[in-house]
N, CA, C and O atoms as a GROMACS GRO file, in nm:
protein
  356
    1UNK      N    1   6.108   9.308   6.167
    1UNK     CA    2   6.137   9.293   6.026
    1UNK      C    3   6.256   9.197   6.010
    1UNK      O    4   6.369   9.210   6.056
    2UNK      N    5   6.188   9.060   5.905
    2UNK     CA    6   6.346   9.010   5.858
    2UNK      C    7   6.467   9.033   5.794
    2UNK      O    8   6.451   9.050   5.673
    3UNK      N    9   6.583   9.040   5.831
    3UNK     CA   10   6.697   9.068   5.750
    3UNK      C   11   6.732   8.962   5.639
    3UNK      O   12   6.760   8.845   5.664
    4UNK      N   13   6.726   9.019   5.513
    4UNK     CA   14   6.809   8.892   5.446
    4UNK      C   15   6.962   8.917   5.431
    4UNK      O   16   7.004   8.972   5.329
    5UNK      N   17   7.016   8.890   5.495
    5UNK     CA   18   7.176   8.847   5.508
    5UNK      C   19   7.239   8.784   5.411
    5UNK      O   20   7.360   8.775   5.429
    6UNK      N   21   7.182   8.722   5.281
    6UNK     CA   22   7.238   8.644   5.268
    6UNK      C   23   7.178   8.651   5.055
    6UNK      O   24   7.159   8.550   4.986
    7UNK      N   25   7.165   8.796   5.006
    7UNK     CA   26   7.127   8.789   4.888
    7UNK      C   27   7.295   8.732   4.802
    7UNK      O   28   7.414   8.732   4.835
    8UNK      N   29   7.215   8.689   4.677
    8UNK     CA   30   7.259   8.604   4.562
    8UNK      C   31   7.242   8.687   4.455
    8UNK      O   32   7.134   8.732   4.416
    9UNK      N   33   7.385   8.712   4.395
    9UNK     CA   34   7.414   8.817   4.284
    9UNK      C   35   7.297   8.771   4.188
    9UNK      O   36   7.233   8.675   4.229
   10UNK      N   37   7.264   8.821   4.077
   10UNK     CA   38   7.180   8.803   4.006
   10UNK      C   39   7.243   8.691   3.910
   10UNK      O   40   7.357   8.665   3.873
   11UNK      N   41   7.100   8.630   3.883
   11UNK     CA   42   7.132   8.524   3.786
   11UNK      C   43   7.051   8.497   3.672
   11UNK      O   44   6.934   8.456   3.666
   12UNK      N   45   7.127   8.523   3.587
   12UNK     CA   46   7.097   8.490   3.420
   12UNK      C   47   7.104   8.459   3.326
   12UNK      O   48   7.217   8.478   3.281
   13UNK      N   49   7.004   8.393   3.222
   13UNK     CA   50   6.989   8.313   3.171
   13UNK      C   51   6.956   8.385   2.981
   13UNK      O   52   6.871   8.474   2.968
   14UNK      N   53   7.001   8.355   2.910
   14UNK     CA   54   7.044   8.432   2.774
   14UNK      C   55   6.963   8.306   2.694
   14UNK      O   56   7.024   8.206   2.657
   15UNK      N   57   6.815   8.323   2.673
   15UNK     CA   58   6.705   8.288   2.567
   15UNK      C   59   6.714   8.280   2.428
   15UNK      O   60   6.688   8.192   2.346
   16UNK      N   61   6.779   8.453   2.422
   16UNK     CA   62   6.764   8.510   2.260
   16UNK      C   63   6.665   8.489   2.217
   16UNK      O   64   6.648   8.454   2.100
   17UNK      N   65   6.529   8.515   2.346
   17UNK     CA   66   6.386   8.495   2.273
   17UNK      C   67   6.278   8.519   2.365
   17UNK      O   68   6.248   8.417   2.428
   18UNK      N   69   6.237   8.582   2.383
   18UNK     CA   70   6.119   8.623   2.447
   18UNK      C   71   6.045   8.588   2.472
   18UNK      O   72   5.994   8.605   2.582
   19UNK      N   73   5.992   8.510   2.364
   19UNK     CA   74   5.914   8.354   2.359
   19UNK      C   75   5.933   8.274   2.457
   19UNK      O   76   5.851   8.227   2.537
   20UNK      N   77   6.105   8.251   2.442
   20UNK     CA   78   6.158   8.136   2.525
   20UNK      C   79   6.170   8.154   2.689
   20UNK      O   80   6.160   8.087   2.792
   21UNK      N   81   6.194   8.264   2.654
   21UNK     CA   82   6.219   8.321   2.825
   21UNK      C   83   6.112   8.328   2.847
   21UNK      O   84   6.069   8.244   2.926
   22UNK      N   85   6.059   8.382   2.817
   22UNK     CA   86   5.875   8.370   2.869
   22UNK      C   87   5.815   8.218   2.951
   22UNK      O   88   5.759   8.186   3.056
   23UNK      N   89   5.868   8.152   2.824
   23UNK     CA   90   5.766   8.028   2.863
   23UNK      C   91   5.827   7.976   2.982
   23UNK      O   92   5.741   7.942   3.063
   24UNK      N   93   5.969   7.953   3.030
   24UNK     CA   94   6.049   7.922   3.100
   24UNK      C   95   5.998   8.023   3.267
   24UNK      O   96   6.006   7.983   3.383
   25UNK      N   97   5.964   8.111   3.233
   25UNK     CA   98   5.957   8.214   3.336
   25UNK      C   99   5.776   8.165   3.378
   25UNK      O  100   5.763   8.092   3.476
   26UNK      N  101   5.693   8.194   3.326
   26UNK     CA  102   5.580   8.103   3.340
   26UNK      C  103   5.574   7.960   3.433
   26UNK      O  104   5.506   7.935   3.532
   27UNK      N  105   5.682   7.869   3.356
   27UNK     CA  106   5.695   7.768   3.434
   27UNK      C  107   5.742   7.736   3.556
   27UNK      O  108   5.707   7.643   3.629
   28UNK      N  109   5.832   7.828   3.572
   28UNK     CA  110   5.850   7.843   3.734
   28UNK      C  111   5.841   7.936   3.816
   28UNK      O  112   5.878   7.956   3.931
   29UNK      N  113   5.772   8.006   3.716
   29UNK     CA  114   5.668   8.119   3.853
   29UNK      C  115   5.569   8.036   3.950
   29UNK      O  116   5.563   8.058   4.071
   30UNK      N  117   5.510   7.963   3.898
   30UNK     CA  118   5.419   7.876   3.953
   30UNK      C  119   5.459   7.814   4.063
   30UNK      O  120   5.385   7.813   4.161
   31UNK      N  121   5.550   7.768   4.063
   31UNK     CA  122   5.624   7.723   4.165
   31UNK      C  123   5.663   7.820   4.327
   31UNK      O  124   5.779   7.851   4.356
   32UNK      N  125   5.594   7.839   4.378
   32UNK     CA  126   5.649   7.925   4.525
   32UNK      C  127   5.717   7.871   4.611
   32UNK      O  128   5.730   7.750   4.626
   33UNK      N  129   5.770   7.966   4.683
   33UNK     CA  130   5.902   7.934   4.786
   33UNK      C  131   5.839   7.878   4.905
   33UNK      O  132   5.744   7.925   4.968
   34UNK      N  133   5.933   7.727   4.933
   34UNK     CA  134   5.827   7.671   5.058
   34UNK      C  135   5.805   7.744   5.188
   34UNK      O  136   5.710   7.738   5.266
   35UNK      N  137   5.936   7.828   5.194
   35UNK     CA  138   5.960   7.889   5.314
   35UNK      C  139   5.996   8.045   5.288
   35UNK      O  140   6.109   8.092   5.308
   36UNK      N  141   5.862   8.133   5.232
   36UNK     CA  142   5.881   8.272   5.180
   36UNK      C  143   5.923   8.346   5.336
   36UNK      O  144   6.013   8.428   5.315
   37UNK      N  145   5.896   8.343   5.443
   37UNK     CA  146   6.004   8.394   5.540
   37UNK      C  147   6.080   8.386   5.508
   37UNK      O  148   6.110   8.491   5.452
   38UNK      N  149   6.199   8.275   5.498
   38UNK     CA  150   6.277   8.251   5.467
   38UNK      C  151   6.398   8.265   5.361
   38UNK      O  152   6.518   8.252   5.385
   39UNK      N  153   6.338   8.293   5.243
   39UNK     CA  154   6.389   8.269   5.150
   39UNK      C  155   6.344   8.365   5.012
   39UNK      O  156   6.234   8.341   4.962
   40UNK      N  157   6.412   8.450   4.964
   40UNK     CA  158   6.290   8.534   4.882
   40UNK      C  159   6.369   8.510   4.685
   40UNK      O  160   6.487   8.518   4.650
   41UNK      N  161   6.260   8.486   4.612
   41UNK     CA  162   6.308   8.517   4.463
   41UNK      C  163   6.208   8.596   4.350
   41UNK      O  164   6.107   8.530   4.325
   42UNK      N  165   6.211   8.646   4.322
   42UNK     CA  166   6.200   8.759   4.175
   42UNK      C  167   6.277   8.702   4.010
   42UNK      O  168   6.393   8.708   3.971
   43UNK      N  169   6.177   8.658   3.956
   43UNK     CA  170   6.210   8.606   3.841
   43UNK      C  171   6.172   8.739   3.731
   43UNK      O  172   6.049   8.752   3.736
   44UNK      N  173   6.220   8.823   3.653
   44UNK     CA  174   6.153   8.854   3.540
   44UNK      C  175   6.239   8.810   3.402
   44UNK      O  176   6.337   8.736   3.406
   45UNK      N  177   6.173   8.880   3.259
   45UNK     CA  178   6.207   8.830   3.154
   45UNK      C  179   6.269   8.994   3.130
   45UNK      O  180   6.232   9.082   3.209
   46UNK      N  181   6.361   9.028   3.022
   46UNK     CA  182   6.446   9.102   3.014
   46UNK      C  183   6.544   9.060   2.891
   46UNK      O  184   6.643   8.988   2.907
   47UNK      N  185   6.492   9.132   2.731
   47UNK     CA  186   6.548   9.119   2.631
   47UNK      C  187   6.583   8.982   2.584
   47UNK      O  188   6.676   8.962   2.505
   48UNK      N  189   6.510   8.892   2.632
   48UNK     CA  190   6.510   8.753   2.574
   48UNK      C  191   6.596   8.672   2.685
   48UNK      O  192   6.630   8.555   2.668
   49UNK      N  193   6.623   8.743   2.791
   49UNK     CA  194   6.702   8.648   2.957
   49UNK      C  195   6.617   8.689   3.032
   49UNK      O  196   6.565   8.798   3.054
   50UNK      N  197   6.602   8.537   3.088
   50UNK     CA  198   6.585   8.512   3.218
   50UNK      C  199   6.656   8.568   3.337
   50UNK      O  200   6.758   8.507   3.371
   51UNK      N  201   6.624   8.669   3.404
   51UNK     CA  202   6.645   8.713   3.524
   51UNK      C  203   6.628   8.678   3.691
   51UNK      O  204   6.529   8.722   3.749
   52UNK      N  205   6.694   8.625   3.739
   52UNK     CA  206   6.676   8.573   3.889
   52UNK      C  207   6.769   8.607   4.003
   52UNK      O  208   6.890   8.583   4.003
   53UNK      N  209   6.686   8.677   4.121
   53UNK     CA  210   6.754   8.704   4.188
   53UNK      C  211   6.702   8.643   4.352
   53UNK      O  212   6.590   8.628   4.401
   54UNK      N  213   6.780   8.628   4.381
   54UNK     CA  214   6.754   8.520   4.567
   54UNK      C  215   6.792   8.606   4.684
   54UNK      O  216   6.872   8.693   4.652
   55UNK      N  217   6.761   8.606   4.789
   55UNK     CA  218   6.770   8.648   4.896
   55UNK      C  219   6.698   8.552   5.010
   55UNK      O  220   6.579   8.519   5.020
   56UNK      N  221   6.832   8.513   5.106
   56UNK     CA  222   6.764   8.448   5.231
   56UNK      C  223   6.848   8.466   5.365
   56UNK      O  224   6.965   8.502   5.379
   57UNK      N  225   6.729   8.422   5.478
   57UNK     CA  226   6.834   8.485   5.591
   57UNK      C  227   6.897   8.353   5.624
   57UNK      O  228   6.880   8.350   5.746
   58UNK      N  229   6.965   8.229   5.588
   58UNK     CA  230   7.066   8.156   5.581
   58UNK      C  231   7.090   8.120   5.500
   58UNK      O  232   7.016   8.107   5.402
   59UNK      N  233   7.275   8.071   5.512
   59UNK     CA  234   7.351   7.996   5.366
   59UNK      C  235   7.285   7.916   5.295
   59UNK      O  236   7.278   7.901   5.173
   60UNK      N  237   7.221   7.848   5.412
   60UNK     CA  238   7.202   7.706   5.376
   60UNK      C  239   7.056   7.671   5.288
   60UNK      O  240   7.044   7.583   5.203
   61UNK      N  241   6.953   7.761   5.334
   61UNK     CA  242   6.849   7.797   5.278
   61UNK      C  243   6.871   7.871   5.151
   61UNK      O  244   6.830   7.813   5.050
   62UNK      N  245   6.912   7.959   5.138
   62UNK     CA  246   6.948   7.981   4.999
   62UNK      C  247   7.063   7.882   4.913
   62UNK      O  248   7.092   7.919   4.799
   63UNK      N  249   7.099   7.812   4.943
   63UNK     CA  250   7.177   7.717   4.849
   63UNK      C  251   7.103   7.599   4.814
   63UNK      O  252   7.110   7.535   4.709
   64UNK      N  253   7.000   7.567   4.961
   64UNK     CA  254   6.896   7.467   4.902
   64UNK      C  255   6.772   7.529   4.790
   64UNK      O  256   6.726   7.459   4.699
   65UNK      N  257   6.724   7.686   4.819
   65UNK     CA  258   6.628   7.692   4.716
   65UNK      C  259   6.709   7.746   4.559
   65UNK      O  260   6.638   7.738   4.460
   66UNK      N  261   6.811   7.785   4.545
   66UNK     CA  262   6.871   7.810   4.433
   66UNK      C  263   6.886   7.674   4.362
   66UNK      O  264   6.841   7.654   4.249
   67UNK      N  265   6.956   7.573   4.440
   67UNK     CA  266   6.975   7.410   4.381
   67UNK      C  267   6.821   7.409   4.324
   67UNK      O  268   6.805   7.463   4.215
   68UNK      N  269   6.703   7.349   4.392
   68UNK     CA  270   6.625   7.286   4.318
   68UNK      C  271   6.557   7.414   4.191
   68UNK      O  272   6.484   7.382   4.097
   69UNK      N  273   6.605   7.564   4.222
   69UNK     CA  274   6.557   7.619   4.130
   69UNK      C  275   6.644   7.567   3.969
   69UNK      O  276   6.582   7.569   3.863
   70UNK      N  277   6.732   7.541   3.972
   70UNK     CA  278   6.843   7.554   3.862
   70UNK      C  279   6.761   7.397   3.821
   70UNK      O  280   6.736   7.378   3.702
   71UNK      N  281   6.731   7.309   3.906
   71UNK     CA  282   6.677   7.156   3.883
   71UNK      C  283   6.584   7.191   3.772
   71UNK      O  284   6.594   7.148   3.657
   72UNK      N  285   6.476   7.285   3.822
   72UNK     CA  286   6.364   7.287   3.762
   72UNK      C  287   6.371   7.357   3.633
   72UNK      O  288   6.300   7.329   3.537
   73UNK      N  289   6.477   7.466   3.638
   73UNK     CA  290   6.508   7.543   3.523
   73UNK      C  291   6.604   7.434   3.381
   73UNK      O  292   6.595   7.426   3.258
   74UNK      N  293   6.668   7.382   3.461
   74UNK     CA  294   6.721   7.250   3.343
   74UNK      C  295   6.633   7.165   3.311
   74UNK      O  296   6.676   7.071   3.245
   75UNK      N  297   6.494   7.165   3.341
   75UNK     CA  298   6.432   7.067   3.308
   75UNK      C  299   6.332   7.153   3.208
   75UNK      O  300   6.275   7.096   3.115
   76UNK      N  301   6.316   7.286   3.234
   76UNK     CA  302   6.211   7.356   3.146
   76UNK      C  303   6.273   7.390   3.026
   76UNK      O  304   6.216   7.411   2.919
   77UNK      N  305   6.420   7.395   3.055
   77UNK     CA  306   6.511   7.450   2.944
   77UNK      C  307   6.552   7.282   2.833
   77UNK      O  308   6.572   7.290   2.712
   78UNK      N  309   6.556   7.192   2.885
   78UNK     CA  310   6.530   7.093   2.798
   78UNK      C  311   6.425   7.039   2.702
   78UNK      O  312   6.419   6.968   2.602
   79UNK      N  313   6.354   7.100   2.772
   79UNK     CA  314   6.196   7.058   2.718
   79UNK      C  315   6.174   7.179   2.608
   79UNK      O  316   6.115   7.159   2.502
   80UNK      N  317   6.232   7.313   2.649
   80UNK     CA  318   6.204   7.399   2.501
   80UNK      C  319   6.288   7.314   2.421
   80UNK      O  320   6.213   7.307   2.323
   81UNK      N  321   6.357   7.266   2.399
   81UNK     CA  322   6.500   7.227   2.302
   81UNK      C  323   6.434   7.142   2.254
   81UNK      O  324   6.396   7.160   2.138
   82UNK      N  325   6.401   7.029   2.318
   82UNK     CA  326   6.321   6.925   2.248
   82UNK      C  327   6.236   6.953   2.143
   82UNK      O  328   6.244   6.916   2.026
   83UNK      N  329   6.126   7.046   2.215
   83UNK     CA  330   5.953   7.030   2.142
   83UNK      C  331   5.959   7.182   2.112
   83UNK      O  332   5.850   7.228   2.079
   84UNK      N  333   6.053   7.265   2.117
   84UNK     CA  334   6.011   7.407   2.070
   84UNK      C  335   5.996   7.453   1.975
   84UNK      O  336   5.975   7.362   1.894
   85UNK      N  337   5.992   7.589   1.906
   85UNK     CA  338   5.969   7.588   1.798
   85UNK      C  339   6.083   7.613   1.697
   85UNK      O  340   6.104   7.715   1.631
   86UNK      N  341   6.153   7.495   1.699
   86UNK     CA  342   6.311   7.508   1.636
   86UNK      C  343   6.376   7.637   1.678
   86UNK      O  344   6.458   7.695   1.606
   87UNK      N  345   6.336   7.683   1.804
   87UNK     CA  346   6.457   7.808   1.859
   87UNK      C  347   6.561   7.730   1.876
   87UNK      O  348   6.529   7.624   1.930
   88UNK      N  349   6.690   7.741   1.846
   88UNK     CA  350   6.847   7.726   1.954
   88UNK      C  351   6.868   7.800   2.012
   88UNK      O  352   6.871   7.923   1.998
   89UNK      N  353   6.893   7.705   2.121
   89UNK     CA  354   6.957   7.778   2.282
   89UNK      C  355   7.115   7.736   2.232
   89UNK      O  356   7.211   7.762   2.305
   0.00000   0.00000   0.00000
């Protein structure tokens, strides 16, 4: 059995919308971990935040899949702002 050594306090993200968190959570669910040995995350939605939590058995692996997660999450979180349905973030 692998140890993860190396979990990442929880991280979250404040929607104020269910909607929003939703769609955001959708969008990078899809997305899987290249190296699920490696590296583990759990996204849910929770009173209108985004919930995320990481676990991996190195630093370095978890700092690389948290980085491109936050990439992808600034990019889904721009795109509600843009074209959404006049929610403010």
């Amino acid at each position: 059995m692998r140890k993860w050594f190396f979990p990442c306090s929880d991280f979250e993200v404040d929607y104020e919308s269910n909607e929003n968190a939703s769609i955001v959570h959708a969008a990078l669910a899809i997305d899987k971990e290249l190296q699920p040995d490696k590296v583990k995350r759990q996204i849910s939605v929770i009173n209108g935040k985004l919930l995320v939590h990481f676990e991996a058995v190195e630093a370095r692996i978890l700092r690389a899949s948290f980085s491109a997660f936050v990439d992808v999450l600034t990019l889904a979180t721009k795109t509600i702002v843009q074209f959404g349905h006049g929610t403010e973030l």
